[in-house]
PDB file of N, H, CA, C and O in Angstrom:
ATOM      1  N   UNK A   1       9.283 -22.965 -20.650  1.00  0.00           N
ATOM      2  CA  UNK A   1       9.643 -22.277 -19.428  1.00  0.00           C
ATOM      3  C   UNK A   1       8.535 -21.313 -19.038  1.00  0.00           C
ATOM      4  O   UNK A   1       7.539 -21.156 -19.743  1.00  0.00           O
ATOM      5  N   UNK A   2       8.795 -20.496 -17.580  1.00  0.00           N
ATOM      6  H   UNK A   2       9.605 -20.624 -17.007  1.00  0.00           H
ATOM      7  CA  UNK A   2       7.631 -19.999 -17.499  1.00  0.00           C
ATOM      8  C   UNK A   2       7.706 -19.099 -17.100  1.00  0.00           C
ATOM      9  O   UNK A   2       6.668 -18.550 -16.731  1.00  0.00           O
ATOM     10  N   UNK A   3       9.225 -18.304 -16.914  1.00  0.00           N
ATOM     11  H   UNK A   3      10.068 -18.750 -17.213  1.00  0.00           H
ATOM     12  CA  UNK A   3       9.846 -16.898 -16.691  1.00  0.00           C
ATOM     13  C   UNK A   3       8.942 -16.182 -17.075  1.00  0.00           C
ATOM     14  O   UNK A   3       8.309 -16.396 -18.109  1.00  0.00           O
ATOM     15  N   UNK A   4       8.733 -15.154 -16.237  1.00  0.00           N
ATOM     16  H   UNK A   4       9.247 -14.980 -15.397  1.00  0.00           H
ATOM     17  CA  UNK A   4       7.730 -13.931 -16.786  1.00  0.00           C
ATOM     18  C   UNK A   4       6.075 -14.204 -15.812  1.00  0.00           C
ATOM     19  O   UNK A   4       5.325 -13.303 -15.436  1.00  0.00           O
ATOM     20  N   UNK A   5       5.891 -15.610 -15.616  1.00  0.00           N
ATOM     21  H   UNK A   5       6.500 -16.342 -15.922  1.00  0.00           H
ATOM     22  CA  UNK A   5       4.916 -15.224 -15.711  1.00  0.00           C
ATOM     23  C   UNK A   5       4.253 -15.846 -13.860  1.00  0.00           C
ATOM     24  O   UNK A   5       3.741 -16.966 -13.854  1.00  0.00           O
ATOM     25  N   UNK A   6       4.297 -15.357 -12.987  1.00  0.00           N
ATOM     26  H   UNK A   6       4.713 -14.447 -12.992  1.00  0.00           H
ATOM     27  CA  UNK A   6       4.153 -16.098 -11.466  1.00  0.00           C
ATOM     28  C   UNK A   6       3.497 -16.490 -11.177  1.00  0.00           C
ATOM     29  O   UNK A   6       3.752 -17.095 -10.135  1.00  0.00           O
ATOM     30  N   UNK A   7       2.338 -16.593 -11.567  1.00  0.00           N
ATOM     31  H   UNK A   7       2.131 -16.102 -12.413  1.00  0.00           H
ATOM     32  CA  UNK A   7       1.579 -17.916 -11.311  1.00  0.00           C
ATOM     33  C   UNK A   7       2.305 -19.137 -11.975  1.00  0.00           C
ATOM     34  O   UNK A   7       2.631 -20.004 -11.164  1.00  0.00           O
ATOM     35  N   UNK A   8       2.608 -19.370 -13.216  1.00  0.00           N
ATOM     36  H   UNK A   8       2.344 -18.666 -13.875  1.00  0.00           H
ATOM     37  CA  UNK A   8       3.121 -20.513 -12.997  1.00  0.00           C
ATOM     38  C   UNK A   8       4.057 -21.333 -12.496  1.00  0.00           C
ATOM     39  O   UNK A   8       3.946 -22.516 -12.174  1.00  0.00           O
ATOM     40  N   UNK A   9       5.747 -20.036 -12.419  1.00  0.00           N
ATOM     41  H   UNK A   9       5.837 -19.075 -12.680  1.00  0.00           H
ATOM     42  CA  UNK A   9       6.439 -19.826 -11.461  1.00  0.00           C
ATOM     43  C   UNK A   9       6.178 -20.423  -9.822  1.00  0.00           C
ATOM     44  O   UNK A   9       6.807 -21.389  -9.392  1.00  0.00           O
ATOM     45  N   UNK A  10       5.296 -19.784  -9.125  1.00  0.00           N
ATOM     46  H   UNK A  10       4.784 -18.999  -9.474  1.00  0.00           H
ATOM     47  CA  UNK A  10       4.520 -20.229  -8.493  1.00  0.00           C
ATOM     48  C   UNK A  10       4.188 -22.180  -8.571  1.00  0.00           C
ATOM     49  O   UNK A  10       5.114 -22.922  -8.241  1.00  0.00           O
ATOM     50  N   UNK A  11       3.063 -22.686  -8.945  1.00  0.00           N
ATOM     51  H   UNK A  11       2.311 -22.084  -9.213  1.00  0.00           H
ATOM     52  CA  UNK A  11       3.011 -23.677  -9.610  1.00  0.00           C
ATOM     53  C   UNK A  11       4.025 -24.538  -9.198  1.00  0.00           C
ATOM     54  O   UNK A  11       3.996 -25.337  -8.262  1.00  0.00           O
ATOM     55  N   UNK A  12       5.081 -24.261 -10.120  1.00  0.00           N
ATOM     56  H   UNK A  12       5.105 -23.612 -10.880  1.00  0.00           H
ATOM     57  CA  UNK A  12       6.827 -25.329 -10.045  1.00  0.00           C
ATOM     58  C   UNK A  12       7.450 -24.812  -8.944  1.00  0.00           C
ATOM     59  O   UNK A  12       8.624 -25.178  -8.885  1.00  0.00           O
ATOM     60  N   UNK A  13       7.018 -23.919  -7.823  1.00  0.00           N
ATOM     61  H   UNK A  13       6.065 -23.622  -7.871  1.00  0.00           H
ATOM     62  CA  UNK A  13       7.783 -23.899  -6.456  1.00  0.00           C
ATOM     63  C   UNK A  13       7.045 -24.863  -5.780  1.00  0.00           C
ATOM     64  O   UNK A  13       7.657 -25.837  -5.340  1.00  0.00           O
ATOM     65  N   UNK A  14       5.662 -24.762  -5.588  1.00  0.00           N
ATOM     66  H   UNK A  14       5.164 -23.972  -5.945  1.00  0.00           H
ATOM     67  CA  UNK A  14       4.853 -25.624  -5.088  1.00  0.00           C
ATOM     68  C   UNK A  14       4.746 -27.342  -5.218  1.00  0.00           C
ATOM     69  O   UNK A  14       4.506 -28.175  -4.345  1.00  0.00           O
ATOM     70  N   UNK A  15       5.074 -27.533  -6.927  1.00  0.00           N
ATOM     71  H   UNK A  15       5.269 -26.856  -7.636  1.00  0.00           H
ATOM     72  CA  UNK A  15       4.989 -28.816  -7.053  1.00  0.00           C
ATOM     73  C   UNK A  15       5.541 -30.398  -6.584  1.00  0.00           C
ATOM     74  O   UNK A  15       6.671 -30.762  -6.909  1.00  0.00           O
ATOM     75  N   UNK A  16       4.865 -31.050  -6.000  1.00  0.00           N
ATOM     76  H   UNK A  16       3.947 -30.754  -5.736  1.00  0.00           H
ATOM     77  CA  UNK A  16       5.500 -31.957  -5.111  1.00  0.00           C
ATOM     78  C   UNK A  16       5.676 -31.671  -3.832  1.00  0.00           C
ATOM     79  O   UNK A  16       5.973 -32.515  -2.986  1.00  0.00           O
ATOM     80  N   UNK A  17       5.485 -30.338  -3.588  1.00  0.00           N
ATOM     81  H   UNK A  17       5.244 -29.652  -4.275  1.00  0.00           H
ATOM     82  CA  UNK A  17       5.784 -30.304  -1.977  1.00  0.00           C
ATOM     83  C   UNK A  17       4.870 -30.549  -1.417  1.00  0.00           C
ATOM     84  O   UNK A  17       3.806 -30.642  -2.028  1.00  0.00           O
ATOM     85  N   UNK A  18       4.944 -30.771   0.119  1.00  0.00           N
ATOM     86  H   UNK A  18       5.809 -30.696   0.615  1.00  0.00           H
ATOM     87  CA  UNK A  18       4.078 -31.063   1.189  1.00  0.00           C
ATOM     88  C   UNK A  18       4.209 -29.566   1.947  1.00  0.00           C
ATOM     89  O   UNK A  18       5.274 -29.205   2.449  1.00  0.00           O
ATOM     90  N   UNK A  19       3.193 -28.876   1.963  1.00  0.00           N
ATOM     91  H   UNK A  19       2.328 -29.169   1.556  1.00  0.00           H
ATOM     92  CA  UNK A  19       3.266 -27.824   2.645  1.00  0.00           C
ATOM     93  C   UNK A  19       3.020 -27.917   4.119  1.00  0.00           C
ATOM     94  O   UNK A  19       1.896 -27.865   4.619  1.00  0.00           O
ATOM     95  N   UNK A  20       4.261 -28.075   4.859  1.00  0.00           N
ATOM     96  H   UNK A  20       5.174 -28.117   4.453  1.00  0.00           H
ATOM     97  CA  UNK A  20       3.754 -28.547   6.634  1.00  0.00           C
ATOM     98  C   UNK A  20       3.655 -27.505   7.395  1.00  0.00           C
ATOM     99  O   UNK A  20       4.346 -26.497   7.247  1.00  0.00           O
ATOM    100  N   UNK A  21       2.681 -27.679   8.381  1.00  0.00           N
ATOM    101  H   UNK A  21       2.120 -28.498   8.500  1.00  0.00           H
ATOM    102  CA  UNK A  21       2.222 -26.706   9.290  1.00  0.00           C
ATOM    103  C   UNK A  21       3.615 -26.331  10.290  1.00  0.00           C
ATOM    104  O   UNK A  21       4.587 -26.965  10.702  1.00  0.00           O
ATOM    105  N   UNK A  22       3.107 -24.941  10.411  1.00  0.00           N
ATOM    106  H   UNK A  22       2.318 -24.427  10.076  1.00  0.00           H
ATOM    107  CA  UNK A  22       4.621 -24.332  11.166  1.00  0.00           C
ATOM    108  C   UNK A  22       4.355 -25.039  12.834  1.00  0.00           C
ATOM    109  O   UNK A  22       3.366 -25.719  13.110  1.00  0.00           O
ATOM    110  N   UNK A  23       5.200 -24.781  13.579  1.00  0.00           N
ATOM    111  H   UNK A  23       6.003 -24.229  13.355  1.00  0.00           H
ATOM    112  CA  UNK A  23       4.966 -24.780  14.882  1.00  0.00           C
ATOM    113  C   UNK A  23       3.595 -24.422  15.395  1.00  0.00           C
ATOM    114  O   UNK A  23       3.076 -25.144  16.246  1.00  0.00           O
ATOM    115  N   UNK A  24       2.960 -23.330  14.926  1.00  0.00           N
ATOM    116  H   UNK A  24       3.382 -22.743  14.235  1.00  0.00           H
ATOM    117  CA  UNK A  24       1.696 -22.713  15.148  1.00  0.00           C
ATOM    118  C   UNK A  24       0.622 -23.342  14.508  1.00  0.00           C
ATOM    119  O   UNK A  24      -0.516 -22.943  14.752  1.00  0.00           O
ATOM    120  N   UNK A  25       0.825 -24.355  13.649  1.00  0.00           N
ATOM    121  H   UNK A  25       1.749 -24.679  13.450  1.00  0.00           H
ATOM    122  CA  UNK A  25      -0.263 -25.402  12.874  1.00  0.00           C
ATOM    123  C   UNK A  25      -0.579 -24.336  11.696  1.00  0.00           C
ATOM    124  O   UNK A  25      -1.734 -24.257  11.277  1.00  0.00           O
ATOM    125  N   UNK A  26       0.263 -23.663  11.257  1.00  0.00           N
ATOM    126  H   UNK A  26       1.201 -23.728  11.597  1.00  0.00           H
ATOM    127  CA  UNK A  26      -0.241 -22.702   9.872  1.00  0.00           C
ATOM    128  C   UNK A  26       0.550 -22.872   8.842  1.00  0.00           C
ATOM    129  O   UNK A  26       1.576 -22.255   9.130  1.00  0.00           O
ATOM    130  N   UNK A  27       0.677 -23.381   7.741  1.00  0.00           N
ATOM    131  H   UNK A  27      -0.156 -23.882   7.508  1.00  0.00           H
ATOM    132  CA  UNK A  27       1.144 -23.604   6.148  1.00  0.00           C
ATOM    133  C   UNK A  27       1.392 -21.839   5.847  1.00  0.00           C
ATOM    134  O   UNK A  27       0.838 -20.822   6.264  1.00  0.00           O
ATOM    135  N   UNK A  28       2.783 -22.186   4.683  1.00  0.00           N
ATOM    136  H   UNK A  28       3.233 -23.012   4.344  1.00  0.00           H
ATOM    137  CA  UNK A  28       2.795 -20.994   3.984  1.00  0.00           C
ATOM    138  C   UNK A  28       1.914 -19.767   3.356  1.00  0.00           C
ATOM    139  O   UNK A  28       2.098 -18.552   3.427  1.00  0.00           O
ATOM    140  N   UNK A  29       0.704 -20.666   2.600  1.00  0.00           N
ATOM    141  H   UNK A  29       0.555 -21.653   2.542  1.00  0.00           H
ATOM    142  CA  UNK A  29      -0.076 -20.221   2.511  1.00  0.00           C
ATOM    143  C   UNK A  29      -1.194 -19.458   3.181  1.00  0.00           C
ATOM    144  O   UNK A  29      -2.037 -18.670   2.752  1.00  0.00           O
ATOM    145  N   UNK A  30      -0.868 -20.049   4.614  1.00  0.00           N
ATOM    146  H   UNK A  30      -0.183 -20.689   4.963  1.00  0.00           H
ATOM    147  CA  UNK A  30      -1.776 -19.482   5.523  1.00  0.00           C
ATOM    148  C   UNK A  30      -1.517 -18.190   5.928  1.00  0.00           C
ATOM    149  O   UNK A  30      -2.295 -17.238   5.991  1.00  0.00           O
ATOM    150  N   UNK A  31       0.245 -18.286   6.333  1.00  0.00           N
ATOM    151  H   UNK A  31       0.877 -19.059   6.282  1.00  0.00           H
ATOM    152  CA  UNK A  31       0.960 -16.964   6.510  1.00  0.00           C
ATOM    153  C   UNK A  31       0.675 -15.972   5.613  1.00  0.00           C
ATOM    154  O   UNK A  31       0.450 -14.829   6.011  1.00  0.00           O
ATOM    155  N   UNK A  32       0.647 -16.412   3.849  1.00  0.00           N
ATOM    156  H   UNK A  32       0.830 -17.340   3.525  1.00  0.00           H
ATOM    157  CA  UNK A  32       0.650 -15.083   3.453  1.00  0.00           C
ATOM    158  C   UNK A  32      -0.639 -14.392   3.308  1.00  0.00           C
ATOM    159  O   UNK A  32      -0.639 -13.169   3.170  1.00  0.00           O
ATOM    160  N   UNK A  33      -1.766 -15.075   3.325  1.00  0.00           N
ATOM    161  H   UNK A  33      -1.766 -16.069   3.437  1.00  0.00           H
ATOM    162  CA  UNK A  33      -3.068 -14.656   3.872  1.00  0.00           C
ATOM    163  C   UNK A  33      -3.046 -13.902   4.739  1.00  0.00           C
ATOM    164  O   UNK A  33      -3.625 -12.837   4.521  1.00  0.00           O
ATOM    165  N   UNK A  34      -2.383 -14.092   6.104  1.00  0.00           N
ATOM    166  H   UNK A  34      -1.912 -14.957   6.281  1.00  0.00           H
ATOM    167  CA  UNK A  34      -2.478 -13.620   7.134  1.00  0.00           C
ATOM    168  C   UNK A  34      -1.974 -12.271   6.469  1.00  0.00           C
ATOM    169  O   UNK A  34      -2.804 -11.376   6.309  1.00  0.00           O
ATOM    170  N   UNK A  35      -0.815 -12.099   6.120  1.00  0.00           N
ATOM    171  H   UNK A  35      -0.141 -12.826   6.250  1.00  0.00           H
ATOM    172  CA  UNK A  35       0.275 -10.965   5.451  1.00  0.00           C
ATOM    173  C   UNK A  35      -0.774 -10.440   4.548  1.00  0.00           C
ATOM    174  O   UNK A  35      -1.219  -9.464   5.152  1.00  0.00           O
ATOM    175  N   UNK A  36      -1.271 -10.534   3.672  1.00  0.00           N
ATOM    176  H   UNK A  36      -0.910 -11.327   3.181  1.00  0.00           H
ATOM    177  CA  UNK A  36      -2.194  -9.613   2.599  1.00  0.00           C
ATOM    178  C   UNK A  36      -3.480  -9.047   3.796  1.00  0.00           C
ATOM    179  O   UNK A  36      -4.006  -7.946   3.632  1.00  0.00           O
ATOM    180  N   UNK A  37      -3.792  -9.773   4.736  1.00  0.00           N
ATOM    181  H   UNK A  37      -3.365 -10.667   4.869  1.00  0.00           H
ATOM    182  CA  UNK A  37      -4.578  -8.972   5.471  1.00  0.00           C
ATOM    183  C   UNK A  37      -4.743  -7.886   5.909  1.00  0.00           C
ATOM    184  O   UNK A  37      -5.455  -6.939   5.575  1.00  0.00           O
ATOM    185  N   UNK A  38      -3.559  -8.179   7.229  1.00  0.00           N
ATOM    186  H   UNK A  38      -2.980  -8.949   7.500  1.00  0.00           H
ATOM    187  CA  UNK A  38      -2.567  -6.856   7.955  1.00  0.00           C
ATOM    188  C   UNK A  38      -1.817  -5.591   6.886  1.00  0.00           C
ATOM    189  O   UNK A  38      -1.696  -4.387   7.108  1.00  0.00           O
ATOM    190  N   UNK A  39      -1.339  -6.503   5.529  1.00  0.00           N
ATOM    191  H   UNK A  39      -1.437  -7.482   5.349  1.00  0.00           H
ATOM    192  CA  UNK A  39      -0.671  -5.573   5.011  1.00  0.00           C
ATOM    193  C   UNK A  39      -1.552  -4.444   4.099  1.00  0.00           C
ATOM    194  O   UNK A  39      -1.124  -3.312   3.877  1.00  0.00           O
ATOM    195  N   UNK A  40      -2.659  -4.872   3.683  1.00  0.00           N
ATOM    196  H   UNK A  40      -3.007  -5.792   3.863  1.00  0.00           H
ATOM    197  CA  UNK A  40      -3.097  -4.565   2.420  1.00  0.00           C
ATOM    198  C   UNK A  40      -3.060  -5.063   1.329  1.00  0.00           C
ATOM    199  O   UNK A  40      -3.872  -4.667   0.493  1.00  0.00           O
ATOM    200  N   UNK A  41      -2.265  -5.921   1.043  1.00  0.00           N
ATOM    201  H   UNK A  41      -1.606  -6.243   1.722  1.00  0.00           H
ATOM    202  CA  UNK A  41      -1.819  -6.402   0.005  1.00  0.00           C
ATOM    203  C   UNK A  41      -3.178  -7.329  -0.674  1.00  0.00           C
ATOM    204  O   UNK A  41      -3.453  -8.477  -0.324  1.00  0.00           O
ATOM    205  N   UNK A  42      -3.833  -6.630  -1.580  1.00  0.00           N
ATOM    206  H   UNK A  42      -3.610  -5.698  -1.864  1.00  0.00           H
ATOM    207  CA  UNK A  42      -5.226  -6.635  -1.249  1.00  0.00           C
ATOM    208  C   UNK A  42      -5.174  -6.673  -3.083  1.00  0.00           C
ATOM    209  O   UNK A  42      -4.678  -5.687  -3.629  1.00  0.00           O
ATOM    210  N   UNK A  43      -5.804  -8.060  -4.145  1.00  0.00           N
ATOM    211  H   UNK A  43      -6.207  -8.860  -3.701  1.00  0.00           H
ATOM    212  CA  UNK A  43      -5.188  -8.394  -5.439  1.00  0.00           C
ATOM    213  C   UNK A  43      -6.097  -7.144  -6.305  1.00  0.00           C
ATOM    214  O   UNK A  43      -5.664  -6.475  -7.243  1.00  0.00           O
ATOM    215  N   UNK A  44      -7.374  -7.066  -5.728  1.00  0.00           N
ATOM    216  H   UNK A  44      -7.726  -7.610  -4.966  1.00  0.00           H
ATOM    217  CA  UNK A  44      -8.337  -5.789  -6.405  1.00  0.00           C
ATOM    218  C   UNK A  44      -7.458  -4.710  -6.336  1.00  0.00           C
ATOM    219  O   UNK A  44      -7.051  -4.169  -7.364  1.00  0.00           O
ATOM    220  N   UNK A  45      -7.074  -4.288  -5.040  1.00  0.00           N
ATOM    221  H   UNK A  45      -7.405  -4.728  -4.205  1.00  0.00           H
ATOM    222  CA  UNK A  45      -5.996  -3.013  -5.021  1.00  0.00           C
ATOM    223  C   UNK A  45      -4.950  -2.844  -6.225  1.00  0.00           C
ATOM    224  O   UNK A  45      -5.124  -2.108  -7.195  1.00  0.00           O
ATOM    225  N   UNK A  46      -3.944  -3.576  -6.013  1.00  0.00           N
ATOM    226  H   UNK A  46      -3.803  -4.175  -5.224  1.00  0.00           H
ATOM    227  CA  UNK A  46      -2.493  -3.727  -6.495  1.00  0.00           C
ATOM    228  C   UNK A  46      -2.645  -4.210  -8.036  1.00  0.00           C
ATOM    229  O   UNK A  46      -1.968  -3.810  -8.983  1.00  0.00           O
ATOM    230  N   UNK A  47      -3.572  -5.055  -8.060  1.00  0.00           N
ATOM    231  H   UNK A  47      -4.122  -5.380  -7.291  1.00  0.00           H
ATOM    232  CA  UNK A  47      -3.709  -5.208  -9.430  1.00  0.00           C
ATOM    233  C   UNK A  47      -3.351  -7.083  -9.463  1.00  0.00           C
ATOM    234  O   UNK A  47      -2.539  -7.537  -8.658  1.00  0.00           O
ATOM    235  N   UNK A  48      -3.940  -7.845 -10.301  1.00  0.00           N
ATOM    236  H   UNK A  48      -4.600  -7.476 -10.955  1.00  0.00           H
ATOM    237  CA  UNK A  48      -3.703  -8.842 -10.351  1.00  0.00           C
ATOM    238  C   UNK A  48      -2.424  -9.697 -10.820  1.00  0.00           C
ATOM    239  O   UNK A  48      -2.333 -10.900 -10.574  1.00  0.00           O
ATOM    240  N   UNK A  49      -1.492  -9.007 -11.481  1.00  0.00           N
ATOM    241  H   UNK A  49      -1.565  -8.030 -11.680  1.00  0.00           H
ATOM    242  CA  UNK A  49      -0.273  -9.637 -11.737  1.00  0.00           C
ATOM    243  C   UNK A  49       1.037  -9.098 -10.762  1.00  0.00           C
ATOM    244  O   UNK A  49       2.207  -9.478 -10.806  1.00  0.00           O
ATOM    245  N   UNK A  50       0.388  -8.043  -9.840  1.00  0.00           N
ATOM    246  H   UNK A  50      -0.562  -7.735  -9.804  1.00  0.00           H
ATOM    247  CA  UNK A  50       1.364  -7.570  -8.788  1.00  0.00           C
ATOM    248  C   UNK A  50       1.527  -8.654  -7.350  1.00  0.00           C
ATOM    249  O   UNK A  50       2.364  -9.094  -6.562  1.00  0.00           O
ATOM    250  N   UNK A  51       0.101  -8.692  -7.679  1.00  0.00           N
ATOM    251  H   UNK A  51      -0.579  -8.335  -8.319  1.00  0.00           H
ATOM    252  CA  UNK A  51      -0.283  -9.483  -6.534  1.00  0.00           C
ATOM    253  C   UNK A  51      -0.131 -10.755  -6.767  1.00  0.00           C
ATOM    254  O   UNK A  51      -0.616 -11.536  -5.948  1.00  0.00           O
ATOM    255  N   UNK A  52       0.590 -11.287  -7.955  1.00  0.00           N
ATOM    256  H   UNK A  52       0.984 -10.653  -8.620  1.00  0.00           H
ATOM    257  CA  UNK A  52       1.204 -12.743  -8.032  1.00  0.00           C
ATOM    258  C   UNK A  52       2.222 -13.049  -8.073  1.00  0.00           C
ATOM    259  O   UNK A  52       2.653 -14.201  -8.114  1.00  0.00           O
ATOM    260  N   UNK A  53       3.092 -11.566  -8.067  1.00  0.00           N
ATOM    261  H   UNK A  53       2.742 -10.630  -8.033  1.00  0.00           H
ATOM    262  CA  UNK A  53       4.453 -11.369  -8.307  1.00  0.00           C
ATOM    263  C   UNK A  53       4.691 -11.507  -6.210  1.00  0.00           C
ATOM    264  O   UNK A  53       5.399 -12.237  -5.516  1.00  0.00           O
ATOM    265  N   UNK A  54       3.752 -10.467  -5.896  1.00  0.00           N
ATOM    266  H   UNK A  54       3.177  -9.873  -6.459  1.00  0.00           H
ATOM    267  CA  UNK A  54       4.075 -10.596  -4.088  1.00  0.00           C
ATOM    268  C   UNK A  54       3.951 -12.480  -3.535  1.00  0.00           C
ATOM    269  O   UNK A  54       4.592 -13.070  -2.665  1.00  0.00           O
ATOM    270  N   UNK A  55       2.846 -12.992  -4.485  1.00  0.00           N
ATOM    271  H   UNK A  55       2.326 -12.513  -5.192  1.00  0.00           H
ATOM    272  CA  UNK A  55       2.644 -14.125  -3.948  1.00  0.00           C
ATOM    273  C   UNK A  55       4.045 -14.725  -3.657  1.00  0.00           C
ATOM    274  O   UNK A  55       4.743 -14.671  -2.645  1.00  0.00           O
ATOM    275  N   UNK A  56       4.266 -15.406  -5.051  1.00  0.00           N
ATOM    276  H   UNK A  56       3.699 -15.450  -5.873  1.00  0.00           H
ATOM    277  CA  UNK A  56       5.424 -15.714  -5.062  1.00  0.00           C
ATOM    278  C   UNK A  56       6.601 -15.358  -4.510  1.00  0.00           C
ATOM    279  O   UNK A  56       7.331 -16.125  -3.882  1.00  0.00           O
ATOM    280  N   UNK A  57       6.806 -14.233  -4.722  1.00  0.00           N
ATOM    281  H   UNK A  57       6.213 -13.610  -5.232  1.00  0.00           H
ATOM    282  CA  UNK A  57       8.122 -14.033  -3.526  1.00  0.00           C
ATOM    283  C   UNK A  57       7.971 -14.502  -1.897  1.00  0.00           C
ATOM    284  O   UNK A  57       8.822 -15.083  -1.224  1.00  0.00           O
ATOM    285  N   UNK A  58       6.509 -14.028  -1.452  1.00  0.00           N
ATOM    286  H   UNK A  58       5.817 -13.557  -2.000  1.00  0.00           H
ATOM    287  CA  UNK A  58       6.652 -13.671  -0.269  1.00  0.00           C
ATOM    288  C   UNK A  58       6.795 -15.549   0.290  1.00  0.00           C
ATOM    289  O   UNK A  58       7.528 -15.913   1.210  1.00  0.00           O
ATOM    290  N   UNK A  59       5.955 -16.431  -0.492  1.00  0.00           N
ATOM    291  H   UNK A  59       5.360 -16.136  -1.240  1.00  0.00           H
ATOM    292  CA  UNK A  59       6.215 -18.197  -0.537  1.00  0.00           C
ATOM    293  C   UNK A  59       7.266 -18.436  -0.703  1.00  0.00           C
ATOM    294  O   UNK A  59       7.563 -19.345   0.073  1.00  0.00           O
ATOM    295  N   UNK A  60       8.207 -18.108  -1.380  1.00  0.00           N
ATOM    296  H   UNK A  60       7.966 -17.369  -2.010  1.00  0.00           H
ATOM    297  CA  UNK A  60       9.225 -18.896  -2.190  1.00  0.00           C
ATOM    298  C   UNK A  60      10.236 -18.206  -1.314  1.00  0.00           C
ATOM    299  O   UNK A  60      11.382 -18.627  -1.474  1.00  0.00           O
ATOM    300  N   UNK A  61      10.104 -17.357  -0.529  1.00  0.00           N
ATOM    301  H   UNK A  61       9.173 -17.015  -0.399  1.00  0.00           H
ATOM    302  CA  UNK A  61      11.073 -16.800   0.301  1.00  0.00           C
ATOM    303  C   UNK A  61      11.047 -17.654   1.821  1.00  0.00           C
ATOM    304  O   UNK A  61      12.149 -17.943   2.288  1.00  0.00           O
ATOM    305  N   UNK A  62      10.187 -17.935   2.357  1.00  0.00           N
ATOM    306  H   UNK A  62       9.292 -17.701   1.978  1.00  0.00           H
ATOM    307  CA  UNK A  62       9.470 -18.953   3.255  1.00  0.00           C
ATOM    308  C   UNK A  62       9.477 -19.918   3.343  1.00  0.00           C
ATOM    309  O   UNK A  62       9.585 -20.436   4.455  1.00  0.00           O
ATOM    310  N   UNK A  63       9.361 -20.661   2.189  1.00  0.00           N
ATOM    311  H   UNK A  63       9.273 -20.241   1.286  1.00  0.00           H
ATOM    312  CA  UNK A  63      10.100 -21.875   2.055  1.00  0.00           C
ATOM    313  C   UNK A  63      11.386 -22.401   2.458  1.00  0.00           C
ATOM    314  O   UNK A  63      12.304 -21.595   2.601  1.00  0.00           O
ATOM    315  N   UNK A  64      11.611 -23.758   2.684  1.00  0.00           N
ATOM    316  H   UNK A  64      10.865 -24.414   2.568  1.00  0.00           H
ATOM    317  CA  UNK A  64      12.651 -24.174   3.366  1.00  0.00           C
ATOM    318  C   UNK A  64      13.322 -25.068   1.693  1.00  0.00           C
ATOM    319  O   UNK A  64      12.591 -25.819   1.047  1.00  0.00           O
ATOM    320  N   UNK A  65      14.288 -24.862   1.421  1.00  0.00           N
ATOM    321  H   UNK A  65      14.881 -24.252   1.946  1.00  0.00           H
ATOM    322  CA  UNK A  65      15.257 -25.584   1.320  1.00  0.00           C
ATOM    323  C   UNK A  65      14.642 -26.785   0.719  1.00  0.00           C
ATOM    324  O   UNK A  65      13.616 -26.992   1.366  1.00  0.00           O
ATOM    325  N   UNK A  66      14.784 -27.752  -0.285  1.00  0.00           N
ATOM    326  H   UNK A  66      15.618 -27.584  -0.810  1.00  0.00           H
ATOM    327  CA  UNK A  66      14.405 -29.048  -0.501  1.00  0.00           C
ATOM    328  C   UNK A  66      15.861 -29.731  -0.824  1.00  0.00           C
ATOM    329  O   UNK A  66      15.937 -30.933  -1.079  1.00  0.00           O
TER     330      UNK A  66
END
């Protein structure tokens, strides 16, 4: 298992999916780029396991349903 740890967490949300472009032609990933921009959310800042903990939520919250 891989509790604890979000990148890999991460990983098994991702796996198998097709990440499709929103209405606006932008993937999840693109959004949260966009979001660490505007926000700060910046991985040097926050620290590198914070900033995988935001990853993940902020994807896995965004995500639709399988």
């Amino acid at each position: 298992m891989c509790y604890g740890d979000p990148t890999k967490m991460l990983g098994v949300v991702l796996d198998g999916r097709a990440l499709e472009p929103n209405e606006n032609g932008h993937t999840v990933l693109d959004l949260f780029e966009h979001f660490c921009a505007y926000s700060g959310c910046d991985e040097k800042t926050i620290g590198k396991e914070a900033f995988a903990w935001a990853k993940l939520a902020y994807i896995s919250a965004r995500l639709r349903p399988t």
